[in-house]
N, C-alpha and C positions, 0 to 999 in steps of 0.2 A: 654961681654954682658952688663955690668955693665957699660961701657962706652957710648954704643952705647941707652942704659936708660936713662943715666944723658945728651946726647946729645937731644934725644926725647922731656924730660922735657922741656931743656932749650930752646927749639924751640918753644914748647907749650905757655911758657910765653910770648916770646918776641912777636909769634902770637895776642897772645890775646890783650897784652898792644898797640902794633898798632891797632888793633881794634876798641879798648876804645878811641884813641886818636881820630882816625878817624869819630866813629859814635859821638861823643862830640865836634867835631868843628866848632864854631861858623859860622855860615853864614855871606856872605859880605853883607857889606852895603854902597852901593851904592850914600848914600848921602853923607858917607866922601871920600870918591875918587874921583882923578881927573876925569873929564869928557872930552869928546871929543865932541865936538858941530858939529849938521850935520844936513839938513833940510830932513824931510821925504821921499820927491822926488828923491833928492841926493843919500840918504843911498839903498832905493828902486830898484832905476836905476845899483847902484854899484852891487848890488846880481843877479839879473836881467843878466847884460851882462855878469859878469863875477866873478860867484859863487867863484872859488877859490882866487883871489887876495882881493877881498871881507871878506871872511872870517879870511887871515892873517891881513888885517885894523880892523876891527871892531869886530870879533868874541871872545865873554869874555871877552871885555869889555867893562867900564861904558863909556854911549854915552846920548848925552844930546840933544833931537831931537825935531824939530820945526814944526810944522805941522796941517794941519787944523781936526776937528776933523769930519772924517765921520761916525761913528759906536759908540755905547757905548751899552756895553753885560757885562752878567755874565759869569763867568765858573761854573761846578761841586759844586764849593764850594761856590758858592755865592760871590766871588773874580769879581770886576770889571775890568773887559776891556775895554781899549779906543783903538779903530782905526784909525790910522791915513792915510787921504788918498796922493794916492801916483797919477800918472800917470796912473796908471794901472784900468779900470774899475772894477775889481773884487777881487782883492788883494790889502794890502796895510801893514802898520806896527803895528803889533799886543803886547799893551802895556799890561801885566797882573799887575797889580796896587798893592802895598803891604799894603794899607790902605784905608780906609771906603771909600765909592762912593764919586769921585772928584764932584768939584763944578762946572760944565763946562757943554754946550750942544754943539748938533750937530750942526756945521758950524763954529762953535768958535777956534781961532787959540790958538794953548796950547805948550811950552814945558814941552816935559818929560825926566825924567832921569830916567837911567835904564839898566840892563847888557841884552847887546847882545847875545841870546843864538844860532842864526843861521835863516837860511831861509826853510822852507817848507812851496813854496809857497806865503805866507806873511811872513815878516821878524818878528822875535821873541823878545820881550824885557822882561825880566820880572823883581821882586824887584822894579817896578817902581814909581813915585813919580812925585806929578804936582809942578815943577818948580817954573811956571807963567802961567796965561793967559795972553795972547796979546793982 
């Protein structure tokens, strides 16, 4: 019984200190990694036809995407998004921005950087960051 306690314990801790380690780990950032350069059309088309080979190229990670800007919106939190348009009349690639409203308007060609988190619909970027304007 006494073993099967100190087994309990010791479980109990090494729970917890993954935990801690876990809920404590710093977020990536996106403007020290390497990037992948791809035009918004491109990356679009690639989810588009063919969702899974798509997501082994580009899914998690940083991608450095060129593209003209159709849409600029906030989310929830007052966090700026920029859309970039794609081929598609009604979707296109959705930048969630990780700093105060970029300086850019609608029509204006922009790279962004930013982790790929997947496609629903529009292709997802977030942690992003204006590059350049073109």
């Amino acid at each position: 019984m006494k073993k099967i306690s100190l087994v309990i314990i010791l479980l109990a801790i090494v729970a917890s200190v993954v935990i801690y380690k876990m809920y404590n780990k710093p977020h990536r950032d996106p403007k020290k990694e390497e990037s992948i350069p791809v035009s918004a059309i491109h990356l679009f088309r690639s989810f588009e036809e063919d969702e899974p080979t798509a997501n082994t190229i580009y899914l998690d990670k940083v991608l450095e995407i060129t593209g003209n800007v159709s849409e600029i919106t906030a989310n929830q939190n007052l966090t700026p998004i920029i859309v970039l348009e794609t081929e598609n009349m009604v979707f296109g690639i959705r930048c969630t921005m990780d700093n105060a409203e970029p300086n850019v308007v609608v029509g204006e060609t922009v790279t962004i950087k930013g982790i790929c988190t997947g496609y629903l619909s529009d292709v997802i970027i977030t942690n992003a960051t204006l590059v350049k304007n073109n």
